[in-house]
Structures are given as C-alpha cells and as structure tokens.
C-alpha positions in Angstrom: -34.9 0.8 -2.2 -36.4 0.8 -5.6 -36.0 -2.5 -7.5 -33.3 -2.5 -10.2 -35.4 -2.4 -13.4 -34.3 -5.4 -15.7 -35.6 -6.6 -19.9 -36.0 -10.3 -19.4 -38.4 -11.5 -21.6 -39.6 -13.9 -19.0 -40.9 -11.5 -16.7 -44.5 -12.1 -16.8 -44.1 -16.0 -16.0 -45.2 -16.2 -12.4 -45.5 -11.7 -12.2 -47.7 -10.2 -9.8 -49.7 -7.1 -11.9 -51.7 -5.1 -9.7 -54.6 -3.2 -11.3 -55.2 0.8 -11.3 -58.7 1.6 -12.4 -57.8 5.6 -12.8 -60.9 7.5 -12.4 -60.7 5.7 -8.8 -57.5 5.5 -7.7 -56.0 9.0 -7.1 -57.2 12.5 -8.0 -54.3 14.5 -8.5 -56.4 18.1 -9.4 -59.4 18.3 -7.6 -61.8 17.8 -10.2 -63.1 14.2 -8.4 -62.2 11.8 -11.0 -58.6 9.8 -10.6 -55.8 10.5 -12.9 -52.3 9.4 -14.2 -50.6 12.3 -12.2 -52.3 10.7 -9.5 -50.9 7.5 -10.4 -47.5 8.8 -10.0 -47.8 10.5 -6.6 -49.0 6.8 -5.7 -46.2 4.9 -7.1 -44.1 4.5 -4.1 -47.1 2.8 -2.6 -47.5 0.2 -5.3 -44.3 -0.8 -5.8 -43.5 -1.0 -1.3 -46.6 -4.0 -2.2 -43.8 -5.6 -4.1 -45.6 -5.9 -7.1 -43.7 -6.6 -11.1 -46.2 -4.4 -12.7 -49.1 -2.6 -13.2 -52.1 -2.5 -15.3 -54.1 0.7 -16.2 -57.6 0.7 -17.3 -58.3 2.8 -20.0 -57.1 6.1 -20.3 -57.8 7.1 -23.9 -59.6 9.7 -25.5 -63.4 8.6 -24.7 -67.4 9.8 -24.5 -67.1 7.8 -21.2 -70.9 6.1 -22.4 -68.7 2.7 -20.8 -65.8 4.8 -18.8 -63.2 4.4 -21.4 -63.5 1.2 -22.9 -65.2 3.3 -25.8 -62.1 4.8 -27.7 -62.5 7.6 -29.6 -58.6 7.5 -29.9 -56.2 5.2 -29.7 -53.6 7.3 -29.2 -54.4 10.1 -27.1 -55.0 10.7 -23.6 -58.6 11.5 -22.7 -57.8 15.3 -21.1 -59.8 14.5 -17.5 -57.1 11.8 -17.1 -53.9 14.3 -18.2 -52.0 14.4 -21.5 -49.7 11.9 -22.8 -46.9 13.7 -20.9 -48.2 12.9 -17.5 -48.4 9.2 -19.1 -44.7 9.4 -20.1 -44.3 10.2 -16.4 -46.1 7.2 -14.8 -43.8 5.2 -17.3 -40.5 7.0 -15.8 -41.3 6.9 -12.5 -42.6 3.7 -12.4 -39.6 2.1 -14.2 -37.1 4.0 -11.4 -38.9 2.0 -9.2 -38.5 -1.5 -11.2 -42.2 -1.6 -11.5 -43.6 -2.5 -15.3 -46.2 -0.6 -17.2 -49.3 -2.5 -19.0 -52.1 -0.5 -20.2 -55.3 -2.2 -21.3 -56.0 -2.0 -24.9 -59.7 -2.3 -26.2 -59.2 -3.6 -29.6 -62.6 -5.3 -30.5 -64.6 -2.0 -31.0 -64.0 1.7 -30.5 -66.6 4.4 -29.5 -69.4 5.4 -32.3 -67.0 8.6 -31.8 -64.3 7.5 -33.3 -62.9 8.9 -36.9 -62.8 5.8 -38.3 -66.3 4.9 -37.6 -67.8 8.5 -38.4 -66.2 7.7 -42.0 -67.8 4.3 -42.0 -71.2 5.2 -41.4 -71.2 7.8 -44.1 -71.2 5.7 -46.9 -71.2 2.1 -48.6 -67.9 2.8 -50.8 -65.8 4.5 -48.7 -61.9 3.7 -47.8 -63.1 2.6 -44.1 -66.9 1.3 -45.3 -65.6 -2.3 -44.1 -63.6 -1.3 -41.4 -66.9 -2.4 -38.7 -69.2 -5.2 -39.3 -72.2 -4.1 -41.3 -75.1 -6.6 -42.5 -78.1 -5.9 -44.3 -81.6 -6.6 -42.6 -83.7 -9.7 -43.4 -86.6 -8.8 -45.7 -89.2 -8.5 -43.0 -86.2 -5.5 -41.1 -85.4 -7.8 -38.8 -81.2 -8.0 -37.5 -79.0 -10.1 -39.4 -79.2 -13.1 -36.9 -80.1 -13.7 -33.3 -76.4 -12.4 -31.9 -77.3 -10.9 -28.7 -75.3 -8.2 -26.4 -73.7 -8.8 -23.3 -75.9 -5.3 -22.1 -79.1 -6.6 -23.1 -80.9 -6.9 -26.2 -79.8 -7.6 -29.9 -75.9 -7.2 -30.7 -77.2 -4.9 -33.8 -78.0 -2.0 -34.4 -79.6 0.4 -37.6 -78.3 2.9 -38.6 -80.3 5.0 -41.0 -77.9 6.6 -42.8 -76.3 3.4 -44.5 -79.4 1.6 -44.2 -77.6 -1.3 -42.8 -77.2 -2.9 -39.5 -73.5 -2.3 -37.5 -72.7 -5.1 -34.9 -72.3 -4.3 -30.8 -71.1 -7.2 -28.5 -71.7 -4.3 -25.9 -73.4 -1.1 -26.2 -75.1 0.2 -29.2 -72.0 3.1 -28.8 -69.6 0.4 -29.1 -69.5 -0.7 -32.8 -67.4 -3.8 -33.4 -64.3 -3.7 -35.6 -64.4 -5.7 -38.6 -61.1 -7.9 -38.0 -61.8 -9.7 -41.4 -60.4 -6.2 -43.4 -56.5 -6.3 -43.3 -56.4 -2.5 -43.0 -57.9 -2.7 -39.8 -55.8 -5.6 -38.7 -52.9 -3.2 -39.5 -54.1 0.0 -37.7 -54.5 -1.5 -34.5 -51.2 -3.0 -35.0 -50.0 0.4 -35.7 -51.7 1.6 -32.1 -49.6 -1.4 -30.0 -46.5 0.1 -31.6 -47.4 3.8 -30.8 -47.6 2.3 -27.1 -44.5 0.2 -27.0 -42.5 3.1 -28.8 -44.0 4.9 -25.0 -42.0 2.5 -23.2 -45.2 0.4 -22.0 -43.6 -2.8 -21.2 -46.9 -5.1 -22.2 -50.6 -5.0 -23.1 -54.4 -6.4 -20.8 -56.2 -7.4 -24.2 -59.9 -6.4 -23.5 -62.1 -9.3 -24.6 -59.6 -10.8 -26.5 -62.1 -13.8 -28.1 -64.5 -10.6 -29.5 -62.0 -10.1 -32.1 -63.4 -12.1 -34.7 -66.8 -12.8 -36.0 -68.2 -15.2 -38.1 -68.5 -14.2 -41.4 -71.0 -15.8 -42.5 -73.3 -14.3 -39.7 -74.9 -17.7 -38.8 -77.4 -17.6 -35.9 -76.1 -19.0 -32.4 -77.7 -22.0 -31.4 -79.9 -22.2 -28.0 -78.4 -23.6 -24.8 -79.7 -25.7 -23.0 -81.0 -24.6 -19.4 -78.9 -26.7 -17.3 -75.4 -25.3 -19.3 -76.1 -22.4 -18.9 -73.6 -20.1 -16.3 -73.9 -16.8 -15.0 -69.3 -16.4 -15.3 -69.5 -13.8 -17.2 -73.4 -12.0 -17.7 -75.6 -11.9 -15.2 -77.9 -14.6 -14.2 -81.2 -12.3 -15.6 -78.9 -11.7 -19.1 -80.4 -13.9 -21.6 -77.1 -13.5 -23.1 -76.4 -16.8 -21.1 -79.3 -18.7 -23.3 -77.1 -18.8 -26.1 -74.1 -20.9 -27.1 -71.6 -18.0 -28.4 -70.3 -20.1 -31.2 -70.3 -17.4 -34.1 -70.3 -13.9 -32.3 -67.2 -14.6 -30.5 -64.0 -17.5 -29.6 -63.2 -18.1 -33.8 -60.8 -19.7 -34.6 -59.9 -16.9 -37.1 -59.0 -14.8 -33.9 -55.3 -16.8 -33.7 -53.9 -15.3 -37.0 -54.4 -11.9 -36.0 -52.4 -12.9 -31.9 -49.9 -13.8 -33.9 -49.3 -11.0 -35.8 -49.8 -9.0 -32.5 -47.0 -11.1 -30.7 -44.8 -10.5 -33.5 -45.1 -6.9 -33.0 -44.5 -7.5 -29.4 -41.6 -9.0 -29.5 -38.7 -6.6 -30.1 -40.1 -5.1 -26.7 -39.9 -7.7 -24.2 -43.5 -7.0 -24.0 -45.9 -9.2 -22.6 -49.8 -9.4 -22.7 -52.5 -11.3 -21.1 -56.2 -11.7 -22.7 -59.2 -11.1 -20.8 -61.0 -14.3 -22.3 -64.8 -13.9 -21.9 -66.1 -17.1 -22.0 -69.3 -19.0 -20.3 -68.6 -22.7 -21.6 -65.1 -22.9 -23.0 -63.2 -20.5 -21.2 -59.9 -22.5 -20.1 -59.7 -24.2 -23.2 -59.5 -20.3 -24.9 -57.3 -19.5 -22.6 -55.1 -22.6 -23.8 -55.5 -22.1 -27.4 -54.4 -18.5 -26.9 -51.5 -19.2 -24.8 -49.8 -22.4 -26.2 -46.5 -22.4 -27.5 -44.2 -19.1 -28.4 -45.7 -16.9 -31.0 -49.1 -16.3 -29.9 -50.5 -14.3 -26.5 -48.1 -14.9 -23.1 -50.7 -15.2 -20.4 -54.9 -15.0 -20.6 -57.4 -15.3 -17.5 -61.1 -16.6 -17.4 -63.4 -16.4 -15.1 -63.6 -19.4 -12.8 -62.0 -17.4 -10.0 -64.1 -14.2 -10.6 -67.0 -15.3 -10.3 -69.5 -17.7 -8.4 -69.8 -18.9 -4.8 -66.9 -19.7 -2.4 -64.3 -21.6 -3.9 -63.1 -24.9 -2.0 -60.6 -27.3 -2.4 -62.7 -29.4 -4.8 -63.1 -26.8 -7.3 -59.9 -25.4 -7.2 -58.5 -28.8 -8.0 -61.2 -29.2 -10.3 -60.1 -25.7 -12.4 -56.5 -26.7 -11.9 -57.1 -30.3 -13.7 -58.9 -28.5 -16.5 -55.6 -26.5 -17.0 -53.9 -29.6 -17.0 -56.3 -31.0 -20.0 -57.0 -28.0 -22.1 -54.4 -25.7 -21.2 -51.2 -27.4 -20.4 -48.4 -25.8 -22.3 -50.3 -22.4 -21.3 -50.0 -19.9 -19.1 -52.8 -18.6 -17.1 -53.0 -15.4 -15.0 -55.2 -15.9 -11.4 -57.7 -13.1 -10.2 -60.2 -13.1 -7.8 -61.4 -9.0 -8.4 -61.3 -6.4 -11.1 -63.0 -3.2 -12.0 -66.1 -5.3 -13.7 -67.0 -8.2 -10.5 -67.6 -7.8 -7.3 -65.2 -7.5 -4.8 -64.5 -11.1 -3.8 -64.6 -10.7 0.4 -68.2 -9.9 -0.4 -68.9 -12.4 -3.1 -67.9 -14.9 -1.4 -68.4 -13.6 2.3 -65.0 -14.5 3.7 -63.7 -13.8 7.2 -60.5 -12.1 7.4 -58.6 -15.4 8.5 -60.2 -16.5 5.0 -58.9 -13.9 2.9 -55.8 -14.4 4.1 -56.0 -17.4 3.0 -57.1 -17.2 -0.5 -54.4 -14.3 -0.6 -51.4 -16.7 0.2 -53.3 -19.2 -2.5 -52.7 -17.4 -5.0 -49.4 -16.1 -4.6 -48.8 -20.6 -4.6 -50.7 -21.7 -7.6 -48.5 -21.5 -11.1 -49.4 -19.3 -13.1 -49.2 -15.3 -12.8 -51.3 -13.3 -10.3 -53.3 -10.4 -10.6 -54.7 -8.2 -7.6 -57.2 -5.5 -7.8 -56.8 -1.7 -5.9 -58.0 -2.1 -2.4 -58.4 -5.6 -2.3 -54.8 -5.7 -0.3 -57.0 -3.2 2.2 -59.7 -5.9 2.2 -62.2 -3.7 1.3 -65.9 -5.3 0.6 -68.2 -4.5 -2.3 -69.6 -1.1 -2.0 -73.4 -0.4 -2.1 -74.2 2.1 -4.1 -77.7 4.3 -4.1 -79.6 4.0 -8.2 -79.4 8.0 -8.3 -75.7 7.3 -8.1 -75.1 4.7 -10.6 -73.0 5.3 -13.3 -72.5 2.1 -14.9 -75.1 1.7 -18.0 -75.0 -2.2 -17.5 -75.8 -1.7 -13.8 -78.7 0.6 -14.8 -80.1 -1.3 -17.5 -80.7 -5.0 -15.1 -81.2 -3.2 -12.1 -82.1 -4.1 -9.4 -81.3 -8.2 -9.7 -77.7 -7.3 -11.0 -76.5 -3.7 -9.7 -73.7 -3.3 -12.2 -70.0 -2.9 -11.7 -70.1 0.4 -9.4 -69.7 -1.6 -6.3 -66.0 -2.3 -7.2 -65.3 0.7 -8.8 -65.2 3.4 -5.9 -62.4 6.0 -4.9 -59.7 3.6 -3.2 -59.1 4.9 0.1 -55.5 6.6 1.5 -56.6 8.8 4.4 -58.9 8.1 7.3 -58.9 11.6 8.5 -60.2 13.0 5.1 -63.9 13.1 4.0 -62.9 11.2 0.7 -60.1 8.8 2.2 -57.9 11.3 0.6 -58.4 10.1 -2.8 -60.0 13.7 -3.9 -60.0 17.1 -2.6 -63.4 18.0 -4.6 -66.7 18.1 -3.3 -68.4 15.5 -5.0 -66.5 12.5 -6.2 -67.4 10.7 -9.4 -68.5 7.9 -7.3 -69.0 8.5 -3.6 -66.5 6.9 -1.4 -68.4 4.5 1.2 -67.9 5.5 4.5 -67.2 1.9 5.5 -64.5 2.1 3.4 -62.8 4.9 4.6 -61.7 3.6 8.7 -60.1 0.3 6.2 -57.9 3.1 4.0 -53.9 2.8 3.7 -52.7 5.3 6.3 -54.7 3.2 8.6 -53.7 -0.1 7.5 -49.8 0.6 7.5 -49.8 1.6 11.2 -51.6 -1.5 11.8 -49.1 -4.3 11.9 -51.6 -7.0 11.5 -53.5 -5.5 8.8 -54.2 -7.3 5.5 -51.7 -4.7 3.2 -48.6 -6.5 5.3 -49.9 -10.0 4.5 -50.0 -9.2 0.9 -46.5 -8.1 1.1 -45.6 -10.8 3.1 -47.0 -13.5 0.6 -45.8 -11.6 -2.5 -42.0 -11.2 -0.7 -42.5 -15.3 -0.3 -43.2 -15.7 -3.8 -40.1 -14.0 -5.0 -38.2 -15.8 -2.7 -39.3 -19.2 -4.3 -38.7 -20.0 -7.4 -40.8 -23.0 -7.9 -43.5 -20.5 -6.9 -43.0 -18.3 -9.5 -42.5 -20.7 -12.9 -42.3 -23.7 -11.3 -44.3 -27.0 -12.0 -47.2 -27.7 -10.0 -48.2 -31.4 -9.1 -49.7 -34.1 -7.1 -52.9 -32.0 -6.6 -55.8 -33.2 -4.0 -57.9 -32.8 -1.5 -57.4 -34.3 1.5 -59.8 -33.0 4.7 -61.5 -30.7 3.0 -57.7 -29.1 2.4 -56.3 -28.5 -1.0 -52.6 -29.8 -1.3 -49.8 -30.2 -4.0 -46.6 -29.9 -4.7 -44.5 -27.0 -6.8 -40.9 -27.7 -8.2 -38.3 -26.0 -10.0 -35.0 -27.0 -10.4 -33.4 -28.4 -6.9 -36.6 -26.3 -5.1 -39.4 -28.2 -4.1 -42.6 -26.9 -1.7 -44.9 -28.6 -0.4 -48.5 -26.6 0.0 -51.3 -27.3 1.6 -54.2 -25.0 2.8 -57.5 -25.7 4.6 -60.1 -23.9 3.1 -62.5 -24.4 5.6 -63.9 -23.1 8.8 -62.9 -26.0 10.7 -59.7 -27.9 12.4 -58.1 -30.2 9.6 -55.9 -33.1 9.6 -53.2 -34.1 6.7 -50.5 -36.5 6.4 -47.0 -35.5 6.3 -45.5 -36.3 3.0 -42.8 -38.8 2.5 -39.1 -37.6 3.3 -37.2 -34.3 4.7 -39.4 -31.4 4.7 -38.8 -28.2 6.7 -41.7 -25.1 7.8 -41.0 -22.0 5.7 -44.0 -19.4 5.6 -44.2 -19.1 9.4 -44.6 -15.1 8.2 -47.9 -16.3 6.5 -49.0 -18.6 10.1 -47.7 -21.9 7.9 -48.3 -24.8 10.2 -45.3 -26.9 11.5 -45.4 -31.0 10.9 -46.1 -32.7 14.5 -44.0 -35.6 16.0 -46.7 -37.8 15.4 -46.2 -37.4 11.5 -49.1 -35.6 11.0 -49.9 -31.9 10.0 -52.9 -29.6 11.9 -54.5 -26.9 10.8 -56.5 -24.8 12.1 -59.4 -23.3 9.9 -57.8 -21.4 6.7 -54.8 -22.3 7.9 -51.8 -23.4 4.8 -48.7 -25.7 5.7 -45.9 -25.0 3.4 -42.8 -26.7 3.7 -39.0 -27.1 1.6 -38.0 -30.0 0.7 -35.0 -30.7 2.1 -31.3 -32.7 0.2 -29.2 -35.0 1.8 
C-alpha cells in the first residue's frame, strides 16, 4: 500500500533518498538513453525499497559536454529526457506513493550555452557582462592566478571576443556564475521557486562550496605533499597540489544559503549540499548545516572515497562530526553517479555489504543509496572507445572516469539490456555481469541483497532513535565499532564487526533485548558476553523496569 504522503518539515532528519541518474535508469522510448517517463513506470519499485525520497540527476536543457550538469536552462526539460509534463508526472505519481521528489540543481555555473552567458561574452557593458567571473590577463597573457580545474589544467579560460579571461572550476564549457552580482543571486533564486511552485519537495545542491570566489582572485597556496588527498580528484589531478582557499569554501558562500533557505521554507523543502572538499570537508559541511536558516543536510566525501572503512575510521569521521559539525546534519553515502561503486572500491564480500548496508541505515544522520547498489552491483569496466565521460577521457588510463557507475541499471535478466532499453545500442553498454544481478532476479531470490535493503530501511523506520536520535558512547572494541543511539524512552545498542574474523564484545550494563534478528543481529550469551561472527552487527533495545 502506498505510504500516506505527509508536509512535516522534519522529514529529511534521519530520510533515506535514493538516487536516479536518468539517462541510466529506465528508457521509456527506445531511443537508449533513460528518461522521466521511465522514472514513473519504475516508481512502484522505488518506493516497495521503502525509501522517503528520491533524487534526480539533472534533467535540464543541456549540450550534454558533462551529461547535464551543463545547463543551458534552468527551467526546461532537456527533450531526450521528456518535457516538463512527464516531470509533473514523476511528481504525481511519486507523491501517491508517499515518496518525495528532489532534483539536483547545478547552481555554480551553467553551460557556455546558456542565454545568459551568450549575452555576457558579447560585451564588457552589457546588463549580464558581470553575471560570470571575468579577469583580465597579467601583462605577459598569462591567467589571472594559478586557480586550477578539477578536469585538468587552468580554471580559466580566453575568450577572444571580450578579451578577458572567464573562470571554470570544471570544463572550459562550464563558465562559473559570478555570485558577487545580486542579479544573479536573484535569478537562481527565481529557478528554486520555478521548481518548488512544480511541487519538488527539496533540492541536491551541486558543489555547493563553488558558489563563491574570491574576489580579489589571490593565488592558492601549494600544499604540502603529505596533505594532500585523492577525496575528491584523482590521485594523478594536480588539482590535489593546491590548498583551495580562494577558488572555492568562502565564507561569502553563507549569505547567499540563507537567502536560498528562506525561499525554501514556505515549502517544507529540504536540501542537502554536495560539499567538495579535500582538507576541510566536515567542517563545511558543519558551517553549512548549523542552526535553522541555512542548508538542512550536506555530505562529504569520507565515505565515498578511499580504501575499506573500519571501525577506527568510522569512529574517527564520527568524532570529527562531533568537533566541527555538531549542531549539523550530515547525509551518509557510500556511491553516486561520480565514484565508483563501493563493493568494488572497497572489494567487499557479500556478508560485508550487508554489513556496511545495515551501518548506515544506524548512524545519525540521513542516508543516501545509489541505483543498483541495493542489487550489489560492482563497478563496470568500460572499453576507451566507449567512454563518454570527458573527465574519464582526459586522465585515462590511471583514473577511468565516472562511466563505471553510470551504466543502464538492470530490471530483466532475460533481456539483452536488463530491460532498461529496447534500442539497439544503449548510451552506455550494459555489462553483461551486471545483467544475471538485475531486479526480476533479485526479487525471486529471497536472500538477495534488494530484501536486506528493505529489511534495514523497514528497521530504521521502526526506531526512532535511528532515525533523529542521538548517537553516543562510540568505540572500537575487537576490531568492532559500537555505540549507542537514543531518542526519547528508545535506546539501541549497536555494534558491528567490520572484519573478516570471529569477534568478542562485552555486554553492556543493564536490560537489553535482540531486535534485528531480520538483519542476522547476534543475541547476548549467558556468559555476558556478545559473538560475532565476521560482519556480523548486535543490536539490542534497551529495556524499562
């Protein structure tokens, strides 16, 4: 039965958002690219997973140079993914089924396509000549300053018509947005209204710390080679050798959130900022969600990227939370459309993916889960004549881009494309590993991974301490990470070995009963202690009297 479909501006605390990438995840006319009447014909799947809401890549009017996060317009649907009818449809349908819409705006730079930046370029005095960040060269012709793009090479660009210089954070047909010019402040206001007057019930905020540059275009300084990472550019990117701290994460940047909130407010909508971040991500991501009038949820990347997780470093992320982020909310991944697909990056057995599954759906904060990762499906390897991602192109073959996670999701293990497409040749190809793994095959499978997700997604619903509770005590004990989450009279107790191998933990202090047997919880023994067996999770109610 569909879930009754309810306003409370509280939803996103503790929500599970599950993420459509649209050219992949159903092709509704045969033309081998996904689309939102696709979408539709796969609601009743999405929300049987259980799941509060969705969030759909880009659909916009686009060149497709970076497959839609290049906006041409705000407020159109690009025609290969429908018209804003078959939109208003998703949003019916998926509201009669109490699931929540978010779409991903890309607010930090529209297409070279774009009206606004075709009048731009034209001149130095006309009414949008400040709308993007233009900059003169140095005498010699040289850029501005030493700002670098996360695609490779220098973050600007000349353009010989205006003489000048134009700013890219990404590709050179991805000019920035000049957030310093009120007008352009107020027109991208003016698109979150268009999109809330739709009935989308909140925003993903593309690189949400891009917003705002500094104005006085001083030079980055160098990093030094032990602090650098690899979260969120390649390892060969020497994007990495920089410290970002005048291309991106001002402090300018909060004015603007709040005036976004504001706008959001009358909705009920909520948002969550993709902050992109290599040193200071958590602490962004508690700047940007403290108190009530600036963005409700943000994720980095410390669970996107990087080796295996274990029970050090999750505490270890957790207690950063605790110190930079505390009266913020944070919103967990492990995939999306632009990492690879974490079974494969971090080589995980199913009994471990299981694990990491029901982790997630315990930690506080809100939870976001990629298309097919409920399948388990691994990164794809894709040939280089079948590339279509320019950042995969550009440092392959040492990174291979973000095709890997971005294939056809897979429905049908009968059809030649896992009856995501009836066309001959699919924008990507569908792996043929992928296709034996797809949902018709998983759902007569009683122990696949698709019932574990709704198993652990059902348990978090049913708790409330999992869902906007506190989260305490946190350790690691035998290689297991444990704590404690409370709401109210409701308090679990969690632990889960995240490790190959047998663990032992002491049973807390006072009346505790199993719960989560669905999820293979371990039971306490007689002799006050709790086994587990590898990747195995213990979590028990407190009980009163």
């Amino acid at each position: 039965m569909p879930k009754t479909f309810t306003r409370d501006p509280d939803w996103w605390r503790g929500a599970v958002i599950y993420q459509i990438y649209p050219r992949s995840y159903q092709d509704s006319n045969g033309d081998g690219i996904g689309d939102l009447l696709g979408i539709v014909q796969r609601l009743p799947y999405i929300a049987s997973l259980g799941v509060d809401a969705i969030w759909i890549s880009p659909f916009f009017t686009s060149p497709m140079k970076d497959f839609g996060y290049d906006v041409s317009d705000y407020c159109d649907v690009d025609p290969m993914f429908g018209t804003l009818a078959d939109f208003d449809a998703v949003i019916e349908t998926a509201h009669q089924y109490g699931v929540k819409v978010m779409i991903d705006l890309v607010l930090s730079h529209t297409s070279d396509q774009h009206a606004w930046f075709k009048e731009s370029r034209a001149s130095h005095d006309n009414a949008k000549s400040n709308w993007y960040v233009w900059a003169d060269a140095k005498q010699d012709g040289t850029p501005p300053n030493n700002w670098l793009s996360i695609f490779g090479g220098s973050a600007w660009h000349w353009d010989t018509g205006r003489m000048q210089y134009f700013l890219h954070n990404f590709l050179t047909s991805q000019p920035d947005l000049n957030f310093h010019e009120p007008q352009v402040q107020e027109a991208l206001l003016d698109v979150s209204r268009f999109w809330l007057e739709r009935g989308v019930d909140g925003f993903r905020l593309d690189t949400i710390n891009f917003y705002t540059h500094d104005a006085e275009l001083r030079d980055n300084p160098a990093l030094p080679i032990e602090a650098r990472s690899s979260k969120t550019a390649p390892a060969v990117n020497p994007y990495n050798w920089q410290e970002h701290l005048y291309d991106k994460s001002r402090p300018e940047n909060l004015e603007f959130l709040r005036k976004l909130r504001a706008v959001m407010e009358p909705y009920n909508a909520a948002a969550v900022g993709e902050v992109g971040d290599e040193q200071r991500g958590l602490e962004i991501m508690g700047e940007y969600t403290a108190g009530n009038d600036l963005m409700h949820m943000c994720y980095a990347f410390e669970l996107l990227s990087g080796d295996t997780p274990d029970a050090a470093y999750i505490k270890e992320v957790m207690d950063s939370v605790d110190a930079v982020a505390a009266d913020g909310w944070a919103c967990w991944a492990y995939s999306n459309h632009d990492v690879q697909r974490h079974v494969s990056r971090w080589n995980l057995t199913p009994a471990a993916t299981r694990a990491f599954t029901t982790l997630m759906m315990c930690l506080r904060g809100s939870a976001c889960i990629y298309q097919g990762e409920e399948l388990g499906l691994p990164e794809a390897d894709i040939a280089f004549e079948d590339l279509q991602d320019p950042y995969g192109i550009q440092f392959w073959p040492e990174f291979k881009g973000r095709d890997g996670c971005r294939t056809p999701m897979v429905w049908e293990k009968s059809n030649h494309n896992g009856g995501f497409s009836e066309a001959t040749k699919t924008w990507l190809p569908v792996p043929s590993e992928h296709v034996n793994m797809s949902v018709n095959a998983a759902e007569d499978d009683p122990t696949s991974l698709v019932h574990h997700y709704r198993r652990a997604i059902a348990f978090r619903h049913t708790h409330a301490a999992l869902k906007t509770g506190t989260q305490d005590d946190m350790r690691v004990e035998d290689g297991c990470l444990v704590f404690t989450r409370k709401q109210g009279d409701e308090e679990l107790f969690c632990a889960f070995n995240l490790t190959d191998s047998p663990a032992t933990i002491e049973t807390p202090a006072g009346k505790w009963h199993a719960v989560g047997g669905e999820l293979n919880s371990a039971s306490p023994m007689e002799d006050g202690k709790i086994h587990l067996g590898p990747w195995q999770p213990c979590i028990m109610l407190r009980e009163h009297g």
